[in-house]
C-alpha positions as CSV (number, residue, x, y, z in Angstrom):
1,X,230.1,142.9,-96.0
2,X,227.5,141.8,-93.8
3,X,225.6,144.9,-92.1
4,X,223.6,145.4,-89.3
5,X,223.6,149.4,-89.4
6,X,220.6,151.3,-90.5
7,X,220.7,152.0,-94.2
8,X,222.5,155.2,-94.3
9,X,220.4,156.3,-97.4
10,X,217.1,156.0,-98.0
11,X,215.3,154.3,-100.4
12,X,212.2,153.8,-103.1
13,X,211.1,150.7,-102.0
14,X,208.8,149.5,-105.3
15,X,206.9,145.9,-103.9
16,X,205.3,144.3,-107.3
17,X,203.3,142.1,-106.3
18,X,202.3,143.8,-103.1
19,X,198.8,141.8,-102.4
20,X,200.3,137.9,-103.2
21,X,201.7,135.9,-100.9
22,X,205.6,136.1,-100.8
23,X,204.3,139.6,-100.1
24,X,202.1,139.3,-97.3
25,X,203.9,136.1,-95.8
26,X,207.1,137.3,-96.1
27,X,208.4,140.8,-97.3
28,X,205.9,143.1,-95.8
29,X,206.3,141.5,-92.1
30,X,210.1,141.7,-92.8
31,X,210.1,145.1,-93.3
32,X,207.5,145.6,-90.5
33,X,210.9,143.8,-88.3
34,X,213.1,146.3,-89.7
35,X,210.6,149.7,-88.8
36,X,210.6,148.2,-85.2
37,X,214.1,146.9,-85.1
38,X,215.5,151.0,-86.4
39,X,217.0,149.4,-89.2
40,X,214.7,151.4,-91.8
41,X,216.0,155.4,-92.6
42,X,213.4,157.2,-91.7
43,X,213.2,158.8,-95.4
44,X,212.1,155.2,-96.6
45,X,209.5,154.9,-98.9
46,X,207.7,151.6,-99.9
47,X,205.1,151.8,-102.9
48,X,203.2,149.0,-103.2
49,X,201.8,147.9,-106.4
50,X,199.5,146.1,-108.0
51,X,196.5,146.1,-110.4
52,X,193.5,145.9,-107.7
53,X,192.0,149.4,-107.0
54,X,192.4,150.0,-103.8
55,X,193.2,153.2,-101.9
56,X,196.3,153.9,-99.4
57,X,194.6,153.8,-96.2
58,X,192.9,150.5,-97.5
59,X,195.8,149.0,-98.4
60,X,197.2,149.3,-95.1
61,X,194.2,148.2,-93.1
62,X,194.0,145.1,-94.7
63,X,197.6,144.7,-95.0
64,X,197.5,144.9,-91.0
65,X,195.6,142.4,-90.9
66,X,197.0,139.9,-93.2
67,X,200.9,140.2,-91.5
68,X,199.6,140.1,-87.5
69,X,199.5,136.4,-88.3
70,X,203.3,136.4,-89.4
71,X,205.2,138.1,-86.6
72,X,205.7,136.6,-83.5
73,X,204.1,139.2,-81.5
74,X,201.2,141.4,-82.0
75,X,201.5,144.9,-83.7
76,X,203.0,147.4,-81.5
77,X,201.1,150.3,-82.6
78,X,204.0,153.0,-81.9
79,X,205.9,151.0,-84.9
80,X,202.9,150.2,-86.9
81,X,202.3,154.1,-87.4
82,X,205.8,154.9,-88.6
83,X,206.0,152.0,-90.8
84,X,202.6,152.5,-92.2
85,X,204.1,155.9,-92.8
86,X,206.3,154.8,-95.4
87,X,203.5,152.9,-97.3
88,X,201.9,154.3,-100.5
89,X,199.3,152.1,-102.5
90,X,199.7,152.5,-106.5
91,X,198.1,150.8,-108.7
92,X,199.9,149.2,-111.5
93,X,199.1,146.6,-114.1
94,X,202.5,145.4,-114.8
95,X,201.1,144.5,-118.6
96,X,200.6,147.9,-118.7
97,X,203.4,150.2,-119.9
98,X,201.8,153.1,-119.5
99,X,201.1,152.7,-116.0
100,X,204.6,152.6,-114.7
101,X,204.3,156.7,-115.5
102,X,202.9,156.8,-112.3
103,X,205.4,155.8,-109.6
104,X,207.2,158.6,-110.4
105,X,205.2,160.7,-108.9
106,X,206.2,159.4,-105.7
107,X,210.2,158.4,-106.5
108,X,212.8,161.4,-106.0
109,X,215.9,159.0,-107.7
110,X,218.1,161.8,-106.7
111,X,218.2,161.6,-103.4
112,X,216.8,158.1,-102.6
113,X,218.1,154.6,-104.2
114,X,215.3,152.9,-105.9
115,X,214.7,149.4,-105.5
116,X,212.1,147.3,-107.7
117,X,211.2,144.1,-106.1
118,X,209.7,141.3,-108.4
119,X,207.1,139.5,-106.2
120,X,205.5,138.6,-109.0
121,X,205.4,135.4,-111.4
122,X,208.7,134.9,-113.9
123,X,206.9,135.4,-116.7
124,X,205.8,139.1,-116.3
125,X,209.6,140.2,-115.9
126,X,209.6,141.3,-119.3
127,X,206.6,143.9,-118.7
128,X,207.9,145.2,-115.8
129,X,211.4,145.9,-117.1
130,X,209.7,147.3,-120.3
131,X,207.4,149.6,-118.0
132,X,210.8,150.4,-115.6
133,X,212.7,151.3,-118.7
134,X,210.3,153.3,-121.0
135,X,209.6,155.4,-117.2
136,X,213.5,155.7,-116.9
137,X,213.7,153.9,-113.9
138,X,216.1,151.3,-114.5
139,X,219.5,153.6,-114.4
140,X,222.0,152.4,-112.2
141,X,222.4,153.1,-109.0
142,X,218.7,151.7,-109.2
143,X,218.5,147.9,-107.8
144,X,216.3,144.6,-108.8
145,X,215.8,141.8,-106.7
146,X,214.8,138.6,-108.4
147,X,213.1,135.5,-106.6
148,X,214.9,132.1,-107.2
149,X,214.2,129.6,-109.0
150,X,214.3,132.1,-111.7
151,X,213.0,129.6,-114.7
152,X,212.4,125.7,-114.7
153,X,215.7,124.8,-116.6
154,X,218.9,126.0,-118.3
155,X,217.4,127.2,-121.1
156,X,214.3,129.2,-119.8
157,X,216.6,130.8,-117.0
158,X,219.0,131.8,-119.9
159,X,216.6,133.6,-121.3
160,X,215.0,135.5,-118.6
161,X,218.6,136.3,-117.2
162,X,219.3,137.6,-121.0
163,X,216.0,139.5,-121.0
164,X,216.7,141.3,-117.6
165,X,220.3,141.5,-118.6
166,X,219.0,144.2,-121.2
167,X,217.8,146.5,-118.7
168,X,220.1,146.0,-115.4
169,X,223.1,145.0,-115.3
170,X,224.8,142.1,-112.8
171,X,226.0,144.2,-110.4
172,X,222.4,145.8,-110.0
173,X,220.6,142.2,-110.1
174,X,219.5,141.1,-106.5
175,X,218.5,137.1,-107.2
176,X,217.1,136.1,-103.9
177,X,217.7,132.3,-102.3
178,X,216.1,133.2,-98.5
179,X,218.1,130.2,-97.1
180,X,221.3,132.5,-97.9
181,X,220.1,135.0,-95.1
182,X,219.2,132.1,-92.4
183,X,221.4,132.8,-88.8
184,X,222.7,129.5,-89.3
185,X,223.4,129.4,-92.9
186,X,225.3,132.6,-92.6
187,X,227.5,130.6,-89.4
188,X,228.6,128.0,-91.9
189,X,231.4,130.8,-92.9
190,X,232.2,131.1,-89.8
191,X,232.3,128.0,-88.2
192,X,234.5,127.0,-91.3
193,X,237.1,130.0,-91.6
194,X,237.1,130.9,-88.0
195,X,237.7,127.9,-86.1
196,X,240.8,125.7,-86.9
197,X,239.3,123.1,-85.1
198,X,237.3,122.7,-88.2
199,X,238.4,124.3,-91.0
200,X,242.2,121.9,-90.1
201,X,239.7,118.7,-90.9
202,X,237.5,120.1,-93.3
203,X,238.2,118.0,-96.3
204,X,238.3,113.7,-97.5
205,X,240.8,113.5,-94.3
206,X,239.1,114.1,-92.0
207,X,235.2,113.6,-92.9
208,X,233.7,110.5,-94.0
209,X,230.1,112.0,-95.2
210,X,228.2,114.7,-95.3
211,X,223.5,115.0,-95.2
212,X,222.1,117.9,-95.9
213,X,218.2,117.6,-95.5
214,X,215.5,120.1,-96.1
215,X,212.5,118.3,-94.3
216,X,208.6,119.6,-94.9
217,X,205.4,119.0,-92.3
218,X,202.8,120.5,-94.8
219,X,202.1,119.2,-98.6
220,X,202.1,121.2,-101.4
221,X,198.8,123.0,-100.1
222,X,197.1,125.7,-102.0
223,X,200.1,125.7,-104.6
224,X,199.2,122.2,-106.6
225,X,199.0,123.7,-109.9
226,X,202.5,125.0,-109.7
227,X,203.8,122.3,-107.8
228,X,202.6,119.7,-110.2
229,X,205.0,121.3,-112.8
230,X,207.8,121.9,-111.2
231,X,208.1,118.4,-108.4
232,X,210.4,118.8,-105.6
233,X,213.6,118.2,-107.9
234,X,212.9,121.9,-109.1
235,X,211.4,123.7,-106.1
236,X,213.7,123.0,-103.6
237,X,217.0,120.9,-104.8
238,X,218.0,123.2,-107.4
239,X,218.7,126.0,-105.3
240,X,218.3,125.4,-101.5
241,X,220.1,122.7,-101.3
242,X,222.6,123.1,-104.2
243,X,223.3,126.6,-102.6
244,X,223.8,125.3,-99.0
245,X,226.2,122.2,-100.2
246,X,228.3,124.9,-102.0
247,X,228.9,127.1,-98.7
248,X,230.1,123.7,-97.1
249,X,232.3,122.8,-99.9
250,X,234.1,125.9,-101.0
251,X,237.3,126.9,-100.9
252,X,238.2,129.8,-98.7
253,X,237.3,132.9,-100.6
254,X,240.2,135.8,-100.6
255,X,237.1,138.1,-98.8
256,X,233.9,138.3,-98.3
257,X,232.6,140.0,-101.5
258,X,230.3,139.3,-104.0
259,X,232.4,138.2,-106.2
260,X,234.6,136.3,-103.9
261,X,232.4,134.1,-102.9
262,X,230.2,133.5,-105.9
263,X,233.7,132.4,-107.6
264,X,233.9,129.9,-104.7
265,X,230.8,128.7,-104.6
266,X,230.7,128.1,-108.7
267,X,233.8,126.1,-108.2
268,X,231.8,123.3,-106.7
269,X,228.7,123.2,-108.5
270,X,231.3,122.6,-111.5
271,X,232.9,120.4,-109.6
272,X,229.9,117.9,-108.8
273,X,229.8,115.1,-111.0
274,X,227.1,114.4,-113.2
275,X,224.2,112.2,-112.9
276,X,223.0,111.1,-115.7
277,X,222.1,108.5,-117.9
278,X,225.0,105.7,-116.8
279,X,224.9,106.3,-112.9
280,X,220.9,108.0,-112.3
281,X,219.6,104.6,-111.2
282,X,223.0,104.3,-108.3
283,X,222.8,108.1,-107.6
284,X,219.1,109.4,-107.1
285,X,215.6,108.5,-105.8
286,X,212.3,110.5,-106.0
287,X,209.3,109.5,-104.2
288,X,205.2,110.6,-103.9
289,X,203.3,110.9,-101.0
290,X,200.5,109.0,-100.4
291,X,197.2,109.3,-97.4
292,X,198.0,108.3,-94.1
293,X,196.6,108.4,-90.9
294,X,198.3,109.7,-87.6
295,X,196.8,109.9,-84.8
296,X,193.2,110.1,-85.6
297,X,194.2,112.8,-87.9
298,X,193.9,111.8,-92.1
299,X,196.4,113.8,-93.9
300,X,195.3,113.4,-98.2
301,X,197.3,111.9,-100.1
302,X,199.4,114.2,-103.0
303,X,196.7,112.9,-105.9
304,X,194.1,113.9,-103.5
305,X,195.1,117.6,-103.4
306,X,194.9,118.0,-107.2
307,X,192.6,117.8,-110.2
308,X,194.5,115.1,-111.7
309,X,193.9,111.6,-111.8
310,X,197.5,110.7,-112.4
311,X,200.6,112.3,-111.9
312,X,204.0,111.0,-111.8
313,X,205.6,114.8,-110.2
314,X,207.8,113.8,-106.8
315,X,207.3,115.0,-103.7
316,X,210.3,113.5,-102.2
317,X,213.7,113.5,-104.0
318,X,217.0,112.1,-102.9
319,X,220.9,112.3,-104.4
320,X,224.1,110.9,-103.1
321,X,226.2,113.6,-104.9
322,X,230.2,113.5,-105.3
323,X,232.4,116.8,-105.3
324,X,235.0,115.8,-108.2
325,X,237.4,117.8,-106.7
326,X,241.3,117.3,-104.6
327,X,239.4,118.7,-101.4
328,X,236.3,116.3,-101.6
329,X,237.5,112.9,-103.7
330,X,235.9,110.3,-102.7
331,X,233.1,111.7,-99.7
332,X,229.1,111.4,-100.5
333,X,227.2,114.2,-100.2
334,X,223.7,112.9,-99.6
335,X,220.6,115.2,-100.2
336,X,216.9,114.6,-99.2
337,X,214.1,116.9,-99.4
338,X,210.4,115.8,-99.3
339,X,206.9,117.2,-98.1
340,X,204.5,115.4,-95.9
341,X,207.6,114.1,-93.7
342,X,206.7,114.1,-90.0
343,X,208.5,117.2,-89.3
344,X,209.3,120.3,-90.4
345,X,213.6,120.2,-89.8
346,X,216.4,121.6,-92.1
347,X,219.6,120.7,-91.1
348,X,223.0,119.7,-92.1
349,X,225.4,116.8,-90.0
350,X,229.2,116.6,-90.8
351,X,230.3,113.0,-89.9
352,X,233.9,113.1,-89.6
353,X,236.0,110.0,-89.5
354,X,236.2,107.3,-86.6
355,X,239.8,107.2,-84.8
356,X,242.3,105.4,-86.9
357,X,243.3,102.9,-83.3
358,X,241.0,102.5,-80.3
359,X,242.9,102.2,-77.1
360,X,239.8,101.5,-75.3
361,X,239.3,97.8,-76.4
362,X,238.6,95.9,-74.9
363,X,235.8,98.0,-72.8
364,X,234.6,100.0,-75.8
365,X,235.2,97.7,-79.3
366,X,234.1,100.7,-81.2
367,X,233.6,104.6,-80.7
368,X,231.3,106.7,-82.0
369,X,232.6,109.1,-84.9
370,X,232.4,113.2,-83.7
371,X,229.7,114.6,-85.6
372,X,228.6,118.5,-86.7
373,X,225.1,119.0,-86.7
374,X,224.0,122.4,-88.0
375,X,220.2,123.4,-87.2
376,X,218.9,125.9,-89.7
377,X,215.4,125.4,-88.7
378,X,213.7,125.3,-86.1
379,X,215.7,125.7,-83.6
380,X,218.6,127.8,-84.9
381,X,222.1,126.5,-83.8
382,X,224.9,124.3,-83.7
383,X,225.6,120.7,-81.8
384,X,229.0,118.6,-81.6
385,X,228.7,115.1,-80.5
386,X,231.9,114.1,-78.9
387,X,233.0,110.8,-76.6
388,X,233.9,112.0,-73.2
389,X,233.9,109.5,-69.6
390,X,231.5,108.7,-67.5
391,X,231.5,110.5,-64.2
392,X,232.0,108.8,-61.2
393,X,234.5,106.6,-59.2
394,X,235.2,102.6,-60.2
395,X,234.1,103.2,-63.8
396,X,237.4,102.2,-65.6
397,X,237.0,104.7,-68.3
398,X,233.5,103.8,-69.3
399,X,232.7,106.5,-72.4
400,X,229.7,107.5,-73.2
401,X,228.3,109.5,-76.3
402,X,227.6,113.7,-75.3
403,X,227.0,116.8,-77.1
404,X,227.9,120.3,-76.7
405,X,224.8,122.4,-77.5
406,X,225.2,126.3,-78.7
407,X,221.1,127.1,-79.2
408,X,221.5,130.6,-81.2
409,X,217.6,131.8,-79.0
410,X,219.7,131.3,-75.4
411,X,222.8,132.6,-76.1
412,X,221.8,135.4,-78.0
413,X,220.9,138.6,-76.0
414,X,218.3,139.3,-78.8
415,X,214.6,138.6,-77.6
416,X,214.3,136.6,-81.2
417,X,216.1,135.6,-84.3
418,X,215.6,137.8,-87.3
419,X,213.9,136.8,-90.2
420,X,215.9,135.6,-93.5
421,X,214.0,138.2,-95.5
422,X,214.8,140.8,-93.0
423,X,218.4,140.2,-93.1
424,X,218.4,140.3,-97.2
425,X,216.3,143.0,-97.8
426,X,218.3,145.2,-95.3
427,X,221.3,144.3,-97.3
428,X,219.6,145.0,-100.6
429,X,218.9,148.3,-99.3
430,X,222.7,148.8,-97.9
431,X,224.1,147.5,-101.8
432,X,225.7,144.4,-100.3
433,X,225.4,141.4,-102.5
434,X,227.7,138.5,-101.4
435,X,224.3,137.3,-99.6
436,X,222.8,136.8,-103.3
437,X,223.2,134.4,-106.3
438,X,225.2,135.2,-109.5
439,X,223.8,134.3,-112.7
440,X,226.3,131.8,-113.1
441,X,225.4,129.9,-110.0
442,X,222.3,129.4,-111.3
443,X,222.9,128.3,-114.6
444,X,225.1,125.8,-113.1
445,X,222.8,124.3,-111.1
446,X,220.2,123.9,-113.7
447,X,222.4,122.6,-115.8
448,X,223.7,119.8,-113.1
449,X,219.5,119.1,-112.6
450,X,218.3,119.5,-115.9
451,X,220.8,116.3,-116.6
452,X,219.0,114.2,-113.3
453,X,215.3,115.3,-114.6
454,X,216.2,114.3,-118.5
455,X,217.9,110.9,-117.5
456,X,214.9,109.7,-114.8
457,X,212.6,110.5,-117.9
458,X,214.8,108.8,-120.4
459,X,215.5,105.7,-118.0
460,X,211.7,105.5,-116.9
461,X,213.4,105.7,-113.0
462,X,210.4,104.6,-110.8
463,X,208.1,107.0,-108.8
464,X,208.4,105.3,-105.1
465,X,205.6,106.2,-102.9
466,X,205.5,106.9,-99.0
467,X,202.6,107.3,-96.6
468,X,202.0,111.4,-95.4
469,X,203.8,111.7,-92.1
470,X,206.8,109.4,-92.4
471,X,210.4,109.7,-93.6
472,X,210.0,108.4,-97.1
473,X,210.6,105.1,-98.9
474,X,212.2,102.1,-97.5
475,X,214.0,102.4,-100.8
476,X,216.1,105.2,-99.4
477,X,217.6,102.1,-97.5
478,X,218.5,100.2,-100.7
479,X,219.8,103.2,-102.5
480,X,222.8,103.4,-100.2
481,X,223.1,100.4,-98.5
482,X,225.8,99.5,-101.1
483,X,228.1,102.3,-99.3
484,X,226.9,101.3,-96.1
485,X,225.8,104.8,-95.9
486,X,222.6,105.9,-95.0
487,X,220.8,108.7,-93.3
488,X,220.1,108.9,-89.6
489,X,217.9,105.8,-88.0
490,X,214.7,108.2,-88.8
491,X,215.7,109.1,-92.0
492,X,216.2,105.6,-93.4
493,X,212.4,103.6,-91.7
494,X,208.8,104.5,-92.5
């Protein structure tokens, strides 16, 4: 269960990774939060590792440094001290067996849980389980988190959940999706399976479709080379996405483990129907961005950013999806995720169906449908468009379209919304996992995407193009104007 309590034992916090950017962006600011917010035990140890040589008191100056530019305000010195407190620099070359000797000269197992976190590239896994193991450092009650996507298909995720499999076993794995730890995300539960009002008309009855978009400002950036290999399909479908349509779908699990809900959650990914070779061309779309310029401003094209000439990896990818299940029959899940759209915006809207008579005709002919919108970024929170009257005398029931607004940053009494990776790390360190992926999860969803990538290959589907800065294709039009189903007005032009 969800915990907000100081850990109540401390741990052997080992970063891998320590100097890369998941690190610096992300982890080392989170725990930063965490020092300042008293959720660390003040026994904590982090050791950060890699295989520059650097000192201690080097690492942390220009590890200062590098997170002041990913906190909201700047280092409070008071909490900077403690936290740097905790902080030991050892250096490690993770192809190095021999070096993993080392960190136990700073690990007391005995009375502190030890927690290995891979911030480091899939494919030295096997050398740092080899180096944990051979230093007898991977007995349980010691933990591993894992960075999703863990491999680029079925098979090479089989094998790297095989090859950790033989040193840690599931209930010590840790496999991180950060969306799973957003305020919002976590809401979804309990907008669902504490409110009647929803959860009573949360099924084909009562909901006519369901978008689920994961919007991008920025290109792929500094990250081409990786990018170019994996495409959007891979990066962000496969387990954002995948993993926020199967909080919405599930069934109500019997509690809120681990196990619970990852039995839930599997249900639906089994449950969406395949795309493949006989429906790809009805059911999906990818896309490329190309140069623009907006407002003075020229934003390159994806071809630009890279070394290659030609490349045919999307940028932009989206799926009407079906849930083949009794709850779900018959509603379209649609999915769209791209980079280079004109905002940065993740967000999920629940259209549920229009009234089955209007009394209002003939002043209104038609009413607007009650929506859900769920903000998971920016902007944290949760809006219900509902029909309600115009104020005033002499208006003979004139309606008009409202919304009723909870902002999670106004109602809260909290001066800011924590981090993702501050929430999941705490819990890693408390031994909660219900916030984490199973291996099975993830399987299924590369299997359900390895079927979409094979069949736009073997079906030569075409690579659409969109200028940087607008909302995709015009194609996303035609893909679902045969459903009369589209996305939102700025969604569906360019």
């Amino acid at each position: 269960m969800l915990s907000q309590d100081v850990s109540k034992s401390p741990c052997d916090l080992i970063l891998f990774g320590c100097l890369g950017d998941l690190s610096c962006r992300k982890l080392l600011p989170a725990l930063y939060q965490l020092e300042c917010a008293d959720l660390l035990h003040s026994d904590t140890q982090i050791i950060a590792c890699a295989k520059e040589i650097l000192s201690t008191e080097d690492y942390k100056t220009l590890i200062k440094n590098k997170i002041q530019d990913f906190i909201p305000n700047n280092i409070d010195e008071h909490f900077w001290q403690r936290f740097s407190n905790k902080l030991t620099y050892c250096r490690v070359d993770v192809t190095d067996t021999a070096d993993f000797k080392k960190l136990k000269t700073y690990l007391n197992p005995e009375q502190r849980t030890l927690i290995s976190y891979f911030a480091i590239a899939p494919s030295l896994y096997t050398h740092a389980c080899e180096g944990l193991f051979q230093a007898g450092l991977t007995q349980y009650p010691a933990r591993v988190v894992l960075e999703k996507p863990i491999g680029d298909s079925l098979g090479s995720s089989q094998k790297i959940n095989d090859m950790v499999g033989q040193y840690f076993s599931e209930e010590q794995i840790y496999r991180i999706d950060h969306y799973l730890g957003k305020e919002t995300v976590l809401n979804l539960l309990v907008l669902r399976f504490a409110n009647s009002i929803f959860s009573a008309n949360w099924d084909n009855q009562g909901i006519e479709k369901v978008e689920i978009t994961v919007a991008e400002e920025i290109g792929v950036e500094g990250r081409w080379d990786y990018y170019n290999k994996a495409g959007q399909v891979k990066d962000m479908l496969q387990n954002h996405l995948l993993q926020i349509l199967s909080l919405i779908a599930m069934e109500p699990p019997l509690s809120l483990s681990a196990e619970n809900i990852a039995t839930e959650k599997l249900k639906v990914l089994k449950s969406l129907r395949p795309i493949n070779l006989n429906n790809v061309h009805d059911h999906s779309l990818r896309a490329q961005y190309t140069s623009n310029e907006i407002k003075g401003k020229k934003l390159p094209g994806y071809l630009e950013e890279g070394s290659f000439v030609e490349s045919n990896t999307e940028t932009l990818v989206a799926i009407k999806a079906f849930i083949d299940n009794w709850r779900w029959s018959g509603v379209p899940f649609y999915l769209l995720t791209g980079k280079r759209l004109p905002k940065k915006q993740s967000k999920v809207v629940i259209h549920f169906k229009s009234q089955p008579f209007n009394i209002f005709k003939p002043m209104h002919n038609s009413l607007s449908a009650n929506q859900l919108i769920i903000r998971l970024q920016p902007d944290e929170g949760v809006e219900v468009r509902i029909m309600n009257k115009v104020p005033g005398l002499g208006k003979n029931l004139a309606l008009q379209e409202n919304k009723l607004d909870l902002n999670f940053n106004t109602v809260s009494n909290q001066t800011r919304i924590a981090d993702a990776y501050e929430r999941l790390l705490l819990e890693i360190m408390l031994g909660n996992q219900y916030l984490f992926v199973s291996r099975n999860e993830i399987e299924q969803a590369w299997q359900w995407i390895d079927d979409i990538i094979d069949a736009w290959h073997q079906r030569d589907i075409p690579l659409y193009t969109y200028p940087s800065g607008t909302w995709g294709p015009k194609n996303l039009v035609d893909l679902f104007s045969s459903q009369s189903h589209i996305w939102e007005e700025d969604y569906a032009t360019s």
